[in-house]
C-alpha positions in Angstrom: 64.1 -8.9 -40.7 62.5 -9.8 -37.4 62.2 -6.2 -36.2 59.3 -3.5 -37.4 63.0 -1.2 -36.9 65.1 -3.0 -39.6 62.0 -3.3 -41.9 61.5 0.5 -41.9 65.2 1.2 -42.1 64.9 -1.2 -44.9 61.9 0.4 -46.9 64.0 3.8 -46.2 66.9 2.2 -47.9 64.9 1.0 -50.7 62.8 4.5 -51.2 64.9 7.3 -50.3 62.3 8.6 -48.5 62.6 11.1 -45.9 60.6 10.8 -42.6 57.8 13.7 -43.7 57.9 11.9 -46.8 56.9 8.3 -44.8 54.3 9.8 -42.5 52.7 11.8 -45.4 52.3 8.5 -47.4 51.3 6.4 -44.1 49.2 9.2 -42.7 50.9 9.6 -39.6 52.7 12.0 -37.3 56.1 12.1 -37.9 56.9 11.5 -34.3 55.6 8.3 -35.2 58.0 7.6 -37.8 60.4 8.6 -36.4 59.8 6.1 -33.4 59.3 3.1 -36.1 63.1 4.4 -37.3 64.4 4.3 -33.8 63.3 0.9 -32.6 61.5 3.0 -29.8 58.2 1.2 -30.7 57.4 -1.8 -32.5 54.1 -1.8 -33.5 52.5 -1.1 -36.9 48.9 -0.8 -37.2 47.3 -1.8 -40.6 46.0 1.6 -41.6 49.5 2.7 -42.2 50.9 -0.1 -43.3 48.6 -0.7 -45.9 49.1 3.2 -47.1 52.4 2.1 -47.4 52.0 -0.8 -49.1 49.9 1.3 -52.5 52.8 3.6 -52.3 56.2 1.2 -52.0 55.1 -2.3 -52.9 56.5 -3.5 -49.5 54.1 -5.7 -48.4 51.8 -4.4 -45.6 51.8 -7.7 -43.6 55.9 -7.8 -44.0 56.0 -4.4 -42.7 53.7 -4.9 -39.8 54.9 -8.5 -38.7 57.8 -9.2 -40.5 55.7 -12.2 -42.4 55.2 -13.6 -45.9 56.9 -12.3 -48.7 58.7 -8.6 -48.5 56.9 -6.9 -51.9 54.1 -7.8 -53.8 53.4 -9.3 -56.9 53.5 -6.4 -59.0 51.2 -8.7 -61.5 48.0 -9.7 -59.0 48.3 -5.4 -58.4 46.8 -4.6 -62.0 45.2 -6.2 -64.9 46.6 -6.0 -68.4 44.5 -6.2 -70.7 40.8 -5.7 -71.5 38.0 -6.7 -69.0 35.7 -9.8 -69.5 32.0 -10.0 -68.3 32.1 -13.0 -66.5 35.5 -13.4 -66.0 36.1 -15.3 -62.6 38.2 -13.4 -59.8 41.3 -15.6 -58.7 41.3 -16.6 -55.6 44.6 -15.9 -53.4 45.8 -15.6 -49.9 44.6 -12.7 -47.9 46.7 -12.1 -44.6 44.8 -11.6 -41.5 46.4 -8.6 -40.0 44.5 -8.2 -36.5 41.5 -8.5 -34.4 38.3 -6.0 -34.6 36.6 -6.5 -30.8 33.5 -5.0 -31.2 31.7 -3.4 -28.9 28.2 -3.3 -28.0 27.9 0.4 -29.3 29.2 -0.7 -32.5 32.6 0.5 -32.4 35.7 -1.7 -32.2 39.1 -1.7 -31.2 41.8 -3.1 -33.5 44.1 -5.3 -31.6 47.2 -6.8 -33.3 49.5 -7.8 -30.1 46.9 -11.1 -28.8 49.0 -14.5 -29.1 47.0 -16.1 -31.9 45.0 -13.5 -33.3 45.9 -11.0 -36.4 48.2 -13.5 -38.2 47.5 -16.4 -40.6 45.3 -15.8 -43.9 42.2 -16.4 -45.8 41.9 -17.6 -49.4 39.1 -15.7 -51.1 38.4 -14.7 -54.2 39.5 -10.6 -54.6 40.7 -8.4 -56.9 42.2 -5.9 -54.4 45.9 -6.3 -54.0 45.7 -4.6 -51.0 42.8 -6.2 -49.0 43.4 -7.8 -45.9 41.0 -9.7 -43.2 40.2 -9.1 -39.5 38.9 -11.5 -37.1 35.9 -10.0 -35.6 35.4 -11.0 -31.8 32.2 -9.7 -30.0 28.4 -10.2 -30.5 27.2 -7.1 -31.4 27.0 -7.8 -35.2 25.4 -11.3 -35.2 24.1 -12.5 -36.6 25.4 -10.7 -39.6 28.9 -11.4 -38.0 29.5 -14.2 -35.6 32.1 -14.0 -32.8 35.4 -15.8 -34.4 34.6 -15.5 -38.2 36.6 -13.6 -40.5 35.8 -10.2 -42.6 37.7 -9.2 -46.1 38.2 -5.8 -46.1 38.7 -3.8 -49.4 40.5 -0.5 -49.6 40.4 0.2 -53.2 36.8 -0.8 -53.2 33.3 1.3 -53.9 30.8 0.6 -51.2 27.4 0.2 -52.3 24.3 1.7 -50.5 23.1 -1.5 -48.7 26.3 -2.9 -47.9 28.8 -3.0 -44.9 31.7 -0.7 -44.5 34.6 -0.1 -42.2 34.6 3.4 -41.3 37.3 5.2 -39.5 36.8 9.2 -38.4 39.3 11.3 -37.6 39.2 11.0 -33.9 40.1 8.0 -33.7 36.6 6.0 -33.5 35.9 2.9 -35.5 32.8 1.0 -36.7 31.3 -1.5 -39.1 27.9 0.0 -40.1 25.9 -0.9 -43.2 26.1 2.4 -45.9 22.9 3.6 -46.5 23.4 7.1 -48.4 26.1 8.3 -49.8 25.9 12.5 -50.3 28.6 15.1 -51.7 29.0 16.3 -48.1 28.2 13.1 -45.8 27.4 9.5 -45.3 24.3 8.1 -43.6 24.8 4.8 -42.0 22.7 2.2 -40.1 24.6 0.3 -36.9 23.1 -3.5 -37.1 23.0 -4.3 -33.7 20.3 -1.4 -32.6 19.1 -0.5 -36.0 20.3 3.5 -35.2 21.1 5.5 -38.1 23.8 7.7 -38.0 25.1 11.0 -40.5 28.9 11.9 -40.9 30.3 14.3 -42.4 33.1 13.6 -44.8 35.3 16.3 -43.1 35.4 13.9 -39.8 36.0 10.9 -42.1 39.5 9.3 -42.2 38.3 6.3 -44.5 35.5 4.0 -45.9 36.6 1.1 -46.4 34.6 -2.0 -48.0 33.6 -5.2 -46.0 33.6 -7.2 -49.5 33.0 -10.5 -47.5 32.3 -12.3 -44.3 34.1 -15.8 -43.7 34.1 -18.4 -41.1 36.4 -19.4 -38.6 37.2 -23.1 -40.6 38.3 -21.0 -43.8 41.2 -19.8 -41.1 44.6 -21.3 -42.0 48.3 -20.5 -40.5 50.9 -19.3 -42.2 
C-alpha cells in the first residue's frame, strides 16, 4: 500500500474504528484524521503513529511510510515468562523514522519529508517494541550528540534522573534535555549546550520519552 490513504483505510478496515476513536488513540484532532482518510494529506508524524502502533499492532513505520512489515511481532512485544538477572536484551532492527534538527536553543524540529533522511534502521539491543531512532542533525548537543549520529528513543521507557529525554509540551515545542528531577507536579531539566536548567509543569507536558542510546552514523543501514 504505497499511500499513507490506503494504509489508514486499511487499519480502519482491520479495527472498526471510528474517526474520534483513531484521533483519540493517536492523539490528534479529528480533522486530522479525517484528512489521513481522504488522501487530502500524506504525511504521518511518528508521535501518532507510534500511539497507533501500542493500540493496533500496525506497525508505526508501515503506517508512516508504507515500509517493512505491516504488524508487529506480537512475540518481541511481551515476555512470557519469568525475568532473569543478567539475561541479555536481543538485539533487532530499529526503524529510523525522521530527522531531529536541533537548534541552538535546544529545541528541534522533526523532519520526515528530506530525500535520505527518516528511513532505514539501527540494530540495537532494546526491549521496547515500540522504540524507534532519529538522526540528530545540528551541533548544539555535541559533543554528547554529534551532527549525523543516530538516537534510540524509548516510549515505554522510565527515564532516570541523570539521563537524556525527549520531551514534547503541549504547544508544540520539542527538546532533548538531560532529566534532572522528577516531582509529582513537574520536571526539572538541564539543556546541554548552555548548561540552563529549566522546570515544567506536567500539565504543559505531552510526553517524556527516553533517549535509551546514542549511535553513530556507520551503525546506519538501508532498508
Amino acid at each position: 500500500m504505497s499511500t499513507l490513504q490506503e494504509r489508514m483505510q486499511e487499519l480502519v478496515r482491520e479495527t472498526g474504528w471510528t474517526v474520534g476513536e483513531i484521533s483519540g488513540k493517536a492523539g490528534v484532532s479529528s480533522s486530522a484524521v479525517s484528512q489521513w482518510l481522504s488522501g487530502e494529506t500524506q504525511s504521518l508524524k511518528i508521535e501518532p503513529a507510534v500511539l497507533l502502533e501500542r493500540f493496533t499492532g500496525f506497525s508505526a513505520l508501515w503506517l508512516a511510510k508504507g515500509k517493512g512489515q505491516k504488524k508487529v511481532d506480537a512475540a518481541s512485544a511481551s515476555q512470557d515468562g519469568p525475568e532473569f538477572a543478567g539475561r541479555p536484551k536481543q538485539a533487532r532492527f530499529v526503524p529510523i523514522v525522521g530527522t531531529a534538527k536541533m537548534g541552538s536553543d535546544g529545541y528541534y524540529e522533526e523532519i520526515s519529508s528530506v530525500v535520505g533522511a527518516g528511513d532505514g534502521h539501527i540494530e540495537i539491543a532494546t526491549e521496547d517494541p515500540n522504540a524507534y531512532g532519529l538522526r540528530v542533525r545540528g551541533q548544539s548537543m555535541f559533543p554528547a550528540i554529534r551532527d549525523g549520529w543516530y538516537v534510540l528513543v524509548e516510549p515505554n521507557g522510565t527515564p532516570q534522573t541523570g539521563e537524556y529525554v525527549l520531551l514534547k509540551l503541549r504547544d508544540g515545542r520539542k527538546m532533548v534535555k538531560e532529566l534532572l528531577v522528577r516531582r509529582s507536579s513537574s520536571v526539572e531539566v538541564l539543556s546541554v549546550n548552555t548548561q540552563e536548567r529549566l522546570t515544567f509543569d506536567l500539565a504543559e507536558i505531552e510526553a517524556i520519552h527516553a533517549v535509551a542510546a546514542v549511535v553513530s552514523s556507520s551503525k546506519w543501514r538501508p532498508d
